[in-house]
C-alpha positions as CSV (number, residue, x, y, z in Angstrom):
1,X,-81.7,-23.6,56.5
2,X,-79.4,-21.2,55.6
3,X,-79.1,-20.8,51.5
4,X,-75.5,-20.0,51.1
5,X,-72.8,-22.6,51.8
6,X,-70.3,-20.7,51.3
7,X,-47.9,10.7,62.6
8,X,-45.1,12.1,64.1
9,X,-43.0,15.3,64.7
10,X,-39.4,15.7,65.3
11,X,-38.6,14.0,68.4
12,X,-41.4,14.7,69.7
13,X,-44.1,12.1,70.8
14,X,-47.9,14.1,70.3
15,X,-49.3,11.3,73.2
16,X,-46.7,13.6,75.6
17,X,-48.1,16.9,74.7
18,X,-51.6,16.5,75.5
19,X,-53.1,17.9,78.6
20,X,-56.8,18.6,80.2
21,X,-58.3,21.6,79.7
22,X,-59.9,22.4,83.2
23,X,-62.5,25.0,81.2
24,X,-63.8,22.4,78.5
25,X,-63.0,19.2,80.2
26,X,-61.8,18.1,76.9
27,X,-57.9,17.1,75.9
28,X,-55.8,19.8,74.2
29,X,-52.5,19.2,72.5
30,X,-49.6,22.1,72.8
31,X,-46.7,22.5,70.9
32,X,-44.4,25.0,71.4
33,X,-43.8,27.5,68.8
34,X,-39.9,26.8,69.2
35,X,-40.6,22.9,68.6
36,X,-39.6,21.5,65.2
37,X,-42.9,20.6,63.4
38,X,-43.8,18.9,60.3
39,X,-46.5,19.6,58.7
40,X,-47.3,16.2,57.8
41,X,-46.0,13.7,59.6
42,X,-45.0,10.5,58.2
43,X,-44.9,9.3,54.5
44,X,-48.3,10.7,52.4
45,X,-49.5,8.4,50.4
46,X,-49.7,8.4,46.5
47,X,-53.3,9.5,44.8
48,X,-56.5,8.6,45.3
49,X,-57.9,5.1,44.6
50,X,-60.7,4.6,42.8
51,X,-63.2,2.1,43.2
52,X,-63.2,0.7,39.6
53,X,-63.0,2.0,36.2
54,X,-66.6,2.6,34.6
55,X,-67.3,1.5,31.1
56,X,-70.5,1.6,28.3
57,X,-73.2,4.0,27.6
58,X,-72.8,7.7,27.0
59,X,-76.4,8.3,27.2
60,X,-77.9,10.8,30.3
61,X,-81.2,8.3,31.6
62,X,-83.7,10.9,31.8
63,X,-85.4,12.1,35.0
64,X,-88.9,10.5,36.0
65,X,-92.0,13.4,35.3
66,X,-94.9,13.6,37.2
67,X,-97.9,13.8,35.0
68,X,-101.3,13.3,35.7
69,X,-104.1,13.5,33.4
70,X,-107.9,13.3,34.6
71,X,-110.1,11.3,32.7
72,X,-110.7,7.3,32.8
73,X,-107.8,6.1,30.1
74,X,-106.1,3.1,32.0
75,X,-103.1,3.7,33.6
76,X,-99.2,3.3,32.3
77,X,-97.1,0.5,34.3
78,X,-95.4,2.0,37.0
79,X,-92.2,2.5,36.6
80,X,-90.0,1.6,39.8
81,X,-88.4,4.4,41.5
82,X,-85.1,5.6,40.0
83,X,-82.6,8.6,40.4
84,X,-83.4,11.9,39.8
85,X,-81.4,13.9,36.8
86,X,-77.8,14.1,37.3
87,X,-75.7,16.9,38.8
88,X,-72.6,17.5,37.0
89,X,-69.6,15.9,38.6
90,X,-68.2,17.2,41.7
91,X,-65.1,18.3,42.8
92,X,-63.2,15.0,43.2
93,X,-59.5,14.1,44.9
94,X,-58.0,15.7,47.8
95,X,-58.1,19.2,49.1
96,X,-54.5,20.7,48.9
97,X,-53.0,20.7,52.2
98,X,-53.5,24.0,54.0
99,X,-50.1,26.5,55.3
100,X,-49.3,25.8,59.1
101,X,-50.0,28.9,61.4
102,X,-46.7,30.3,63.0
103,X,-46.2,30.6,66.8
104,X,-48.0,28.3,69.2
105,X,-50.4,26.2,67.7
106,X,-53.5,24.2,69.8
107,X,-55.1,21.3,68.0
108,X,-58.3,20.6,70.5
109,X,-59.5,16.8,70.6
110,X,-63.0,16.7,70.5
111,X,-65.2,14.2,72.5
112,X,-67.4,12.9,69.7
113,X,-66.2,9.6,69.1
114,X,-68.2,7.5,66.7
115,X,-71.3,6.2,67.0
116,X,-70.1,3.1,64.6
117,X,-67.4,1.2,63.7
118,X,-64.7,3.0,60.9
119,X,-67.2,6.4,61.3
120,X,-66.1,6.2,65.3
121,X,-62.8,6.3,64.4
122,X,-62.5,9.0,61.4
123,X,-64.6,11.7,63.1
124,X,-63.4,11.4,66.2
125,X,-59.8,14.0,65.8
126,X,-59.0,17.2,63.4
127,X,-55.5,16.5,64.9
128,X,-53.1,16.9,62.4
129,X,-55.8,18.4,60.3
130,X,-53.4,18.7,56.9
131,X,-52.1,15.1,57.5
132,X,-55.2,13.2,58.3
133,X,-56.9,15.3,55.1
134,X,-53.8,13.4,53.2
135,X,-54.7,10.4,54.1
136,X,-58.4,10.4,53.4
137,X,-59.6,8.9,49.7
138,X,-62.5,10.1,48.0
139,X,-65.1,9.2,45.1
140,X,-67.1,10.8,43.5
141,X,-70.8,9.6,44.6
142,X,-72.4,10.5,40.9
143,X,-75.6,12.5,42.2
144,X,-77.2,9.3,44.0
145,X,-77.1,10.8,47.5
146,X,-78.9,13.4,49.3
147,X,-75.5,15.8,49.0
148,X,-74.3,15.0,51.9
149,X,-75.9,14.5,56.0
150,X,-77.8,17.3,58.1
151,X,-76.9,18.0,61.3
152,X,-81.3,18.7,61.8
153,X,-82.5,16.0,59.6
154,X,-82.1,12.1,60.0
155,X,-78.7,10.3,58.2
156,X,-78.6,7.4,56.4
157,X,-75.1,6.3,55.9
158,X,-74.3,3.2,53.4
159,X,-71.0,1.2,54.7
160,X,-69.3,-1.1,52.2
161,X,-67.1,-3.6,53.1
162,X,-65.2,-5.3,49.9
163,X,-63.7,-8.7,49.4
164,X,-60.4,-7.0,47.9
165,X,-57.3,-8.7,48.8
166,X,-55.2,-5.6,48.7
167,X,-52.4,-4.8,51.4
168,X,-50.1,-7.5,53.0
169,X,-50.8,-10.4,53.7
170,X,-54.6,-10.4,52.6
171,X,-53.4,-11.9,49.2
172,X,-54.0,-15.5,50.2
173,X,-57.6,-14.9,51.4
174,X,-60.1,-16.3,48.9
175,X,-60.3,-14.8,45.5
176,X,-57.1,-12.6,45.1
177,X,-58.1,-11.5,41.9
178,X,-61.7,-9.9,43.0
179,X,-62.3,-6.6,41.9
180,X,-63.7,-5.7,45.3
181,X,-67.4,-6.4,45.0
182,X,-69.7,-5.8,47.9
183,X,-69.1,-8.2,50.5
184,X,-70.1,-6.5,53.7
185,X,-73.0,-4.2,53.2
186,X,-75.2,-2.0,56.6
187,X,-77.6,0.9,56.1
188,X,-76.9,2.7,58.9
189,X,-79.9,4.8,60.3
190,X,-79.7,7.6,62.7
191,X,-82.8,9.0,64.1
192,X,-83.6,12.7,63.5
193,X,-83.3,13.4,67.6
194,X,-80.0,10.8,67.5
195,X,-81.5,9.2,70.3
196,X,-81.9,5.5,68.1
197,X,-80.1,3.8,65.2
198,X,-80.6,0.6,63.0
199,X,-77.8,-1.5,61.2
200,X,-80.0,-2.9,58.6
201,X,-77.3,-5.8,57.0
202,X,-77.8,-6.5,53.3
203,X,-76.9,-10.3,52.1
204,X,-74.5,-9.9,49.4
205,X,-76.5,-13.3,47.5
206,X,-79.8,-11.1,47.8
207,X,-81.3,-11.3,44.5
208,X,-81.6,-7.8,43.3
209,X,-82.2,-5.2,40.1
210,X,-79.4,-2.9,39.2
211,X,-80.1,0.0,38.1
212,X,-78.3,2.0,35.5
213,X,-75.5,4.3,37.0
214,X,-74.0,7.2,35.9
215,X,-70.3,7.0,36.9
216,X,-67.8,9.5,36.7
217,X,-64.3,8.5,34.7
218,X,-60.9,9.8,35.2
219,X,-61.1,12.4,33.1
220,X,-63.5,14.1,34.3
221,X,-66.5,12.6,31.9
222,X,-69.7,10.6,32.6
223,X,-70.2,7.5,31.4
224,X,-73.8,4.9,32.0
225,X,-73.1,1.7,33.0
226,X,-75.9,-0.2,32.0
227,X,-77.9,-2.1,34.8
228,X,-79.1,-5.7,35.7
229,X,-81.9,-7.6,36.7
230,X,-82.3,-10.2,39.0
231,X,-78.5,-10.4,39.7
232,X,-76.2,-10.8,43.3
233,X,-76.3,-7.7,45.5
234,X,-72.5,-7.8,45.7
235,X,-72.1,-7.2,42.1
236,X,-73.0,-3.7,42.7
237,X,-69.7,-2.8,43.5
238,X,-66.7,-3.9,41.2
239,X,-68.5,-5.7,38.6
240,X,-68.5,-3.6,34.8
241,X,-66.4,-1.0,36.9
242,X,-69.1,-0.1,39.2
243,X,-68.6,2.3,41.6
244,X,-69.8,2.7,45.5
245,X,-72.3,5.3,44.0
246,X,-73.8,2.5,41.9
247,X,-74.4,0.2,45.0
248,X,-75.8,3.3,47.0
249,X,-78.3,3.6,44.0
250,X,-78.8,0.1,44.4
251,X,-80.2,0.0,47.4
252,X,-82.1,3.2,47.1
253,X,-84.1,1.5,44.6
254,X,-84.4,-1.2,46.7
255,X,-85.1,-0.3,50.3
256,X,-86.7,3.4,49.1
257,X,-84.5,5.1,51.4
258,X,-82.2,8.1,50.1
259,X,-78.6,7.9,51.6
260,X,-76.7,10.5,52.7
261,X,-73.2,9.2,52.4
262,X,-70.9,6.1,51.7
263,X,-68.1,4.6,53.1
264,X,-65.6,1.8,52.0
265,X,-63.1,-0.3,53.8
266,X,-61.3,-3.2,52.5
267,X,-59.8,-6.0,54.6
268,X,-57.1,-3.9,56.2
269,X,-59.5,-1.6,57.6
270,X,-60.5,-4.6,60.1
271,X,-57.0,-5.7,61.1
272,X,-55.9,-2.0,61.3
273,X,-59.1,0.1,63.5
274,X,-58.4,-3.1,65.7
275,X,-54.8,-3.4,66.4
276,X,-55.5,0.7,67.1
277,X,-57.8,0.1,70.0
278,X,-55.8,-2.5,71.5
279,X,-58.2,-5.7,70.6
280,X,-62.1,-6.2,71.1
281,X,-63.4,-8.8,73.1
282,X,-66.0,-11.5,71.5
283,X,-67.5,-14.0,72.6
284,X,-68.2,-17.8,71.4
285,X,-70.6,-20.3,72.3
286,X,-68.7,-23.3,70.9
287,X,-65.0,-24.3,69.7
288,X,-64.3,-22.9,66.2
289,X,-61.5,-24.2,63.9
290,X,-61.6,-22.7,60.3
291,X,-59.1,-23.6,58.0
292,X,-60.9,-21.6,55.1
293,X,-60.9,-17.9,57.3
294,X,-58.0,-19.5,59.5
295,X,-59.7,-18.9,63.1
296,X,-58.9,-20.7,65.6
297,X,-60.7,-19.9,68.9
298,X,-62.0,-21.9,71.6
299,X,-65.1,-21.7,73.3
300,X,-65.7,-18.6,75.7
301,X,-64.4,-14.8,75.5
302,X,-61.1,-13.6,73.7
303,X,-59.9,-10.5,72.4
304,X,-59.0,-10.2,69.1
305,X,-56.7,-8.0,67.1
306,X,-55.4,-7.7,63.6
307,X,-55.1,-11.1,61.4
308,X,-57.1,-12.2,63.9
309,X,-59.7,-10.0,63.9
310,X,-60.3,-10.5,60.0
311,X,-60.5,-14.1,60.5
312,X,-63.3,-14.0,63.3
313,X,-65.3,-11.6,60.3
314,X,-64.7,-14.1,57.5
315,X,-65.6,-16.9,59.1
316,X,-68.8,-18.9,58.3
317,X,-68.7,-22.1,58.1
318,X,-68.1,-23.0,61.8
319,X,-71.1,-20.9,62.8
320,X,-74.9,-21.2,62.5
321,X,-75.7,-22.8,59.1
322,X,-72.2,-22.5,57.5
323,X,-73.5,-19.4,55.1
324,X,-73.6,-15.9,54.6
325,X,-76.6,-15.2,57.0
326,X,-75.1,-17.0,59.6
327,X,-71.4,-14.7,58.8
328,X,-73.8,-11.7,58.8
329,X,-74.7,-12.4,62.8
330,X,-71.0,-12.8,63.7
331,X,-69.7,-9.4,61.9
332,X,-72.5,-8.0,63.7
333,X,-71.5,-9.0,67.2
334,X,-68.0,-7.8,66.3
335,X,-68.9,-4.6,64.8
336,X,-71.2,-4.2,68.3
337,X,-67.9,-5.0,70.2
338,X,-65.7,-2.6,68.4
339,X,-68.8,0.1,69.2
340,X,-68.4,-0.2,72.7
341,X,-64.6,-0.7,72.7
342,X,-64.4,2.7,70.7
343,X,-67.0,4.4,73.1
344,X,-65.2,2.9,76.5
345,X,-63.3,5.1,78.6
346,X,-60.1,3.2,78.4
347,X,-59.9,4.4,74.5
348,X,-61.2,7.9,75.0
349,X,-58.8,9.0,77.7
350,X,-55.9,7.6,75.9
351,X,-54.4,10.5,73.7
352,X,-52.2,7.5,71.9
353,X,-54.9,5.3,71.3
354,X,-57.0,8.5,69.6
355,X,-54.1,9.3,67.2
356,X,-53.7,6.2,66.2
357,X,-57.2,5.4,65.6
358,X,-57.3,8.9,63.6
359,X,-54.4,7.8,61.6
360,X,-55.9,4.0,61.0
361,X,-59.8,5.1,60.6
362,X,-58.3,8.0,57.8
363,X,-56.0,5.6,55.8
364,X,-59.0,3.1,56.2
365,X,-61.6,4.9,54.3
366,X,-62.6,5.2,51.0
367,X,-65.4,8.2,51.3
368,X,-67.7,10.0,49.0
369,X,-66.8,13.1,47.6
370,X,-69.2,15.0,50.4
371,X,-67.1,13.7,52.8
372,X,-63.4,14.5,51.7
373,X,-62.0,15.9,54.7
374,X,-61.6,15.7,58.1
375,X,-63.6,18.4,59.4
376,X,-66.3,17.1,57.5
377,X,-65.8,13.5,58.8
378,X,-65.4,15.2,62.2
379,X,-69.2,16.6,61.9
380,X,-70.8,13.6,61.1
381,X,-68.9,11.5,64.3
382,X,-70.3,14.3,66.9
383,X,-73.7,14.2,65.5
384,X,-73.0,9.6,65.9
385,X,-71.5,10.4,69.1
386,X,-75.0,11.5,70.6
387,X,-76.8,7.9,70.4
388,X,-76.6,5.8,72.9
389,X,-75.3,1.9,71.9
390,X,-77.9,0.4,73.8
391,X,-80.8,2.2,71.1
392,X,-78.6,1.3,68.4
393,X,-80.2,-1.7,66.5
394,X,-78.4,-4.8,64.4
395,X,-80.6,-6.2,62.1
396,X,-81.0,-7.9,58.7
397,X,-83.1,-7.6,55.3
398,X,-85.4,-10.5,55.8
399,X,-85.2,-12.9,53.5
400,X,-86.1,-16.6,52.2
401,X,-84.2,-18.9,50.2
402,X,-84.7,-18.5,46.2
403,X,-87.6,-20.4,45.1
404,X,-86.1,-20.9,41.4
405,X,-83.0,-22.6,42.6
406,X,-82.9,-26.7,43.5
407,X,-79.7,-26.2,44.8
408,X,-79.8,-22.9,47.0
409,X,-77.2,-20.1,46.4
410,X,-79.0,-17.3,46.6
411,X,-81.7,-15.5,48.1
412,X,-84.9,-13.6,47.3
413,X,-87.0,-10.5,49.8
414,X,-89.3,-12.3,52.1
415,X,-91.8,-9.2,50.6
416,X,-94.3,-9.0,54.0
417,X,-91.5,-8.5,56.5
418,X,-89.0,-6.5,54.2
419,X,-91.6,-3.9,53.6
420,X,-92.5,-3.3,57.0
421,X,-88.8,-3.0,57.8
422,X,-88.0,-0.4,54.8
423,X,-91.1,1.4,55.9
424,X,-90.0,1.9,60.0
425,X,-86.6,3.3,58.0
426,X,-88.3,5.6,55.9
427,X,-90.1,7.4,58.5
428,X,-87.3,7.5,61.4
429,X,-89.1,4.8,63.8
430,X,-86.8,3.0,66.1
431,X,-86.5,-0.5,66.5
432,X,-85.8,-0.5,70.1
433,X,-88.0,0.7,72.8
434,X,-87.1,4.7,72.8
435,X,-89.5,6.4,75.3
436,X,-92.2,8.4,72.7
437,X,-92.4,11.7,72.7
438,X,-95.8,13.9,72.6
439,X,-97.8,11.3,73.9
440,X,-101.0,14.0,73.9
441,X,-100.5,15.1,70.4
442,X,-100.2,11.1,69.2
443,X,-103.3,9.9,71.0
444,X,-105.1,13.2,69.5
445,X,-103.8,11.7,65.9
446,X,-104.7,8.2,66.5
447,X,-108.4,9.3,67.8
448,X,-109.1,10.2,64.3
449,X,-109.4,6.8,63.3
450,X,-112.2,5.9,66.0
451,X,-115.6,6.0,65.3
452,X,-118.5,5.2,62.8
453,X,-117.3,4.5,59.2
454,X,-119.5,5.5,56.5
455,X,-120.0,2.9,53.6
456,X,-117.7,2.7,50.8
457,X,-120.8,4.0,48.3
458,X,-121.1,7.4,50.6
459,X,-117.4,8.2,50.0
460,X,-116.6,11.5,47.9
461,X,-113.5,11.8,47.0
462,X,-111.1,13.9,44.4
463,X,-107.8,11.9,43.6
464,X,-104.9,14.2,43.4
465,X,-101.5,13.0,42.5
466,X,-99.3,15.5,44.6
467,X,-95.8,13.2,43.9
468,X,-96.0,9.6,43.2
469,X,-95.2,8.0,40.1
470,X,-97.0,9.4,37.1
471,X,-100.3,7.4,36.4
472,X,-101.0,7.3,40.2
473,X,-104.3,8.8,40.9
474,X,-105.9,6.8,38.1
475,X,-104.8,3.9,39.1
476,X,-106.2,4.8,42.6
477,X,-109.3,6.1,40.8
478,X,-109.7,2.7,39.3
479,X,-108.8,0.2,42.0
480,X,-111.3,2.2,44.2
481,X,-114.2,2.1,42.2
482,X,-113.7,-2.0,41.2
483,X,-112.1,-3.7,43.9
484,X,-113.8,-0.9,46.9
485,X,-117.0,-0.1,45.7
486,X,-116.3,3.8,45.9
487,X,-117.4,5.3,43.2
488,X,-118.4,8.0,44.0
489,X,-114.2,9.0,43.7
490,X,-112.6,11.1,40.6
491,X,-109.6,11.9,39.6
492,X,-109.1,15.4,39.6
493,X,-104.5,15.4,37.9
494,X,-101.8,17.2,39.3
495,X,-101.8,19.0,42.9
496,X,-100.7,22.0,42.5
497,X,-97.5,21.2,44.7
498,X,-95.5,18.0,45.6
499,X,-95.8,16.6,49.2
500,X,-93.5,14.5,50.8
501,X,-96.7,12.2,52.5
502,X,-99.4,11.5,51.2
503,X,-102.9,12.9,52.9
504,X,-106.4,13.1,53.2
505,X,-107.9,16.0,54.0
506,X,-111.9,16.3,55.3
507,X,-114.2,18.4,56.6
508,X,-115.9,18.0,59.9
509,X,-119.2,16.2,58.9
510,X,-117.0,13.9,56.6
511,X,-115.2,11.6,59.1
512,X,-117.2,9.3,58.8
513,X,-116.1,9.0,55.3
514,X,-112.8,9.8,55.9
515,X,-112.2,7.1,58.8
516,X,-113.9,4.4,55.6
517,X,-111.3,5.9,53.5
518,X,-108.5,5.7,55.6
519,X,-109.5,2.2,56.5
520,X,-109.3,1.6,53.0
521,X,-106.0,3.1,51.6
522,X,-104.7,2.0,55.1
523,X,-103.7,5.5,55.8
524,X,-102.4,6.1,59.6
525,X,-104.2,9.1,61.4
526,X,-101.3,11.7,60.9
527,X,-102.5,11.5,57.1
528,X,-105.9,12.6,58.2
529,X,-106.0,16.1,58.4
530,X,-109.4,18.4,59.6
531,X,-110.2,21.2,57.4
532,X,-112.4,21.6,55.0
533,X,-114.5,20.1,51.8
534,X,-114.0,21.0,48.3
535,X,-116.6,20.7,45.2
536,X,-116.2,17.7,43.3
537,X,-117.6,17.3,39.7
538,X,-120.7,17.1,40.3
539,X,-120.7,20.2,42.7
540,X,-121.0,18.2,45.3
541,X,-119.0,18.3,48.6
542,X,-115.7,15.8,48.5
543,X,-113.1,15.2,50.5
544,X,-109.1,15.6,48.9
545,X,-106.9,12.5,48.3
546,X,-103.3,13.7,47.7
547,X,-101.1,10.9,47.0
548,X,-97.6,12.1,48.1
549,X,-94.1,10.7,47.4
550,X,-94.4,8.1,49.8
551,X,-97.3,6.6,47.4
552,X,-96.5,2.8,46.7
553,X,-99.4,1.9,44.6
554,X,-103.4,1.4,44.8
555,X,-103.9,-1.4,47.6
556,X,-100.1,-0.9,49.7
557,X,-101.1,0.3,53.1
558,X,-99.4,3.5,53.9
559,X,-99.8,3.1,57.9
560,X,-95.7,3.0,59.7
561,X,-95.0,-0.1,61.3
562,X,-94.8,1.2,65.5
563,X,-92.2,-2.5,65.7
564,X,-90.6,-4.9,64.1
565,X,-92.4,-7.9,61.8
566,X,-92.5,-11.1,64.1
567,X,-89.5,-13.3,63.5
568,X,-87.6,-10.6,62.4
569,X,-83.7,-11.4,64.4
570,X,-82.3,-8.2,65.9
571,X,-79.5,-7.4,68.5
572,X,-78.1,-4.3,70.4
573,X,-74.8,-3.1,70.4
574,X,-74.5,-2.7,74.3
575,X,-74.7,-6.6,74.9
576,X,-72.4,-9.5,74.4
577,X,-73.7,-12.5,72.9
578,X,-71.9,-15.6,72.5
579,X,-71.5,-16.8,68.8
580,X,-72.9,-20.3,68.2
């Protein structure tokens, strides 16, 4: 069962001035030099927002070393992984609006509509570039992202969505007081070649550690607030004036993936990017009257707009189990139909529809401070734009009820299946079935691991720690020789350089060791790598261990999930499936 039970110029209309561009087959919009123009249409809007106001500790937390000393002392605890040494604060706020260009003036409309949701909407025009730049808020993200997405590199985008009851008419949803915790939470995963995507969902009762987060105030300053353990998820946004950086460091810690970027919406964002679009059709299985969310539906397909909208999202006691899991299936089949409605033809060749969705997805958005304009928003949608919504994946942390609690609230990492799910995020694999490329060079790879295996006592090895946590290799060293019976294994410190994987490299008379040792660590055959032996200790010939960042510990297989965990639930965003 479920555990939780609870823009404009002077007369002039921009939707008339667009026309197609025979050259580029994309939209162009003219104005005339003689045409009165504002620079910036409509009202702007008053300063930034800000998440939250952060309080406490004035203390830097010092960046994790990587030491490794030979010799047969036992290892230190690991420490679980945390943030690297903080970057002074960025540049946060608004750019200042740039001087229009005289004469005749061409504002192109690009065709890289979003791949998701809000990011569909705020990439998809540079219209108005000075306007829309206006109407885009910005945070800074504190030094807990990458710096921002790379167009040759995969993304790993963090969207909030908060409970705060700002804006008309949301006051008399729930708790009109919250500070806007994290209600609605998706890592969003874009494969390196864009051609898949996961929406991993988070439950906001997921039991979690927070870690300490540097947060930048008002005036400029940095200020820790100090972290928790064993705590809601949501409370990693709002609570002790926590910012969006502090959930993305959150979730860092826990999934072990490094996000590129964040972005917030409250509950206007929903009624708003939907009214724009003209409505998205969903679908239920049942009749659903909720006086707490206020939908009212029957059974079979709708579309839904506005109020509306944001009562179909909030909704969760008429559906599955009446909790947040069962809510968490329902956003999902909405966000899925938004997708397709942004992607459809009948929104894409409507210049209207476009400016309003640039005006709603800008005035939506809360952004970090690596994303504080519209060109840069504009980027990430054409590199979105690329995937196709049938490879784009819907799925959620998996998860069992809390085993401490008689009266369920919350919810604890079903640890087997989680891991396998971080782990296909971590190295790019795709949940849905994306034809795989270089099927030569993979076969080649996974023929390293056939054949004889050597015993464990014939295995020479040197243990080098080439990035994991300090203490690594000697914990390796010791697990080995006790619990594997290869003892013939040393630990041999520091590598003289970091690596990103971890590896094992052998000569050719040594695979038969180094298929025993693979077997062991549970190493996948792209860590096996063919070259040559170096002398141990003993001056011997040994194989090289390097343990490499993505080093979780003696005894955690380090092989990549190719699917899914059985019983893991997962949709696409190119089908329509009845809520029940």
């Amino acid at each position: 069962m479920d555990a939780q039970g609870r823009g404009r110029a002077e007369n002039i209309d921009p939707a008339d001035q667009w026309v197609l561009n025979p050259n580029t087959g994309e939209y162009e919009l003219r104005l005339a030099a003689s045409a009165p123009q504002s620079t910036v249409p409509g009202p702007r809007r008053p300063g930034s927002r800000r998440a939250g106001a952060a309080v406490r500790s004035r203390t830097e937390a010092p960046a994790r070393a990587r030491t490794e000393t030979p010799g047969p002392e036992v290892p230190s605890p690991r420490r679980r992984r945390g943030a690297p040494a903080e970057p002074p604060p960025g540049r946060r706020g608004r750019r200042p609006a740039k001087k229009t260009a005289k004469g005749k003036k061409v504002l192109l409309w690009t065709g890289g509509t979003m791949a998701f949701v809000v990011l569909a909407t705020a990439g998809a025009a540079y219209l108005y570039i000075e306007h829309l730049n206006s109407n885009i808020t910005s945070v800074s993200d504190d030094g807990a992202s990458t710096g921002g997405f790379s167009k040759d590199k995969a993304i790993n985008i963090l969207l909030i969505g908060t409970d705060k009851r700002t804006g008309k008419g949301n006051e008399s949803y729930g708790d009109s007081g919250s500070v806007g915790h994290a209600d609605t939470t998706i890592l969003l995963h874009v494969s390196k070649d864009r051609s898949n995507a996961t929406a991993l969902s988070i439950p906001r009762d997921l039991v979690v550690d927070i870690p300490d987060c540097p947060t930048t105030q008002e005036d400029g300053s940095t200020e820790i607030i100090p972290g928790s353990t064993g705590v809601r998820f949501n409370t990693s946004l709002g609570q002790d004036g926590r910012t969006p950086s502090c959930t993305m460091r959150t979730v860092t810690e826990l999934t072990g993936v490094k996000l590129d970027n964040f972005m917030v919406a409250d509950f206007n964002a929903v009624k708003t990017l939907t009214t724009a679009v003209g409505g998205v059709e969903v679908c239920l299985a049942k009749d659903i009257k909720d006086k707490d969310s206020k939908l009212d539906l029957t059974k079979g397909t709708h579309t839904i707009q506005g109020e509306q909208a944001l009562a179909f999202v909030r909704t969760r006691h008429s559906v599955g189990f009446g909790g947040d899991l069962s809510r968490i299936g329902l956003q999902q089949q909405f966000l899925s139909a938004l997708m397709r409605k942004l992607k459809s033809n009948d929104t894409l060749t409507s210049p209207s529809k476009m400016i309003k969705l640039a005006e709603a997805g800008t005035e939506a958005l809360t952004v970090d401070s690596q994303l504080n304009s519209i060109n840069k928003l504009k980027d990430l949608g054409l590199e979105l734009g690329k995937l196709n919504v049938k490879n784009l994946t819907f799925t959620t942390i998996p998860v069992v009820d809390n085993p401490s609690e008689q009266v369920k609230s919350t919810v604890v990492l079903d640890e087997s299946k989680a891991s396998q799910v971080f782990r296909m995020i971590q190295d790019d694999v795709s949940f849905t079935a994306v034809e795989q490329q270089e099927k030569k060079e993979k076969a080649a790879v996974a023929a390293r691991l056939k054949g004889t295996k050597a015993p464990a006592s014939e295995v020479r090895v040197r243990i080098l720690n080439g990035g994991a946590v300090a203490g690594s290799a000697q914990e390796t060293l010791q697990w080995l020789q006790v619990d594997q019976g290869v003892t013939k294994s040393e630990n041999a410190g520091n590598a003289p350089e970091e690596l990103s994987s971890t590896t094992l490299e052998y000569a050719p008379d040594q695979a038969a060791q180094a298929r025993r040792l693979a077997d062991v660590l549970g190493l996948s055959g792209s860590a096996m790598k063919p070259g040559e032996s170096v002398t141990n200790s003993q001056g011997l010939p040994a194989m090289t261990l390097t343990l490499g960042k993505d080093f979780k510990g003696a005894g955690v297989s380090l092989t990549t999930p190719t699917k899914a965990p059985e019983g893991v639930q997962k949709s696409t965003a190119d089908k329509v499936e009845c809520a029940k």
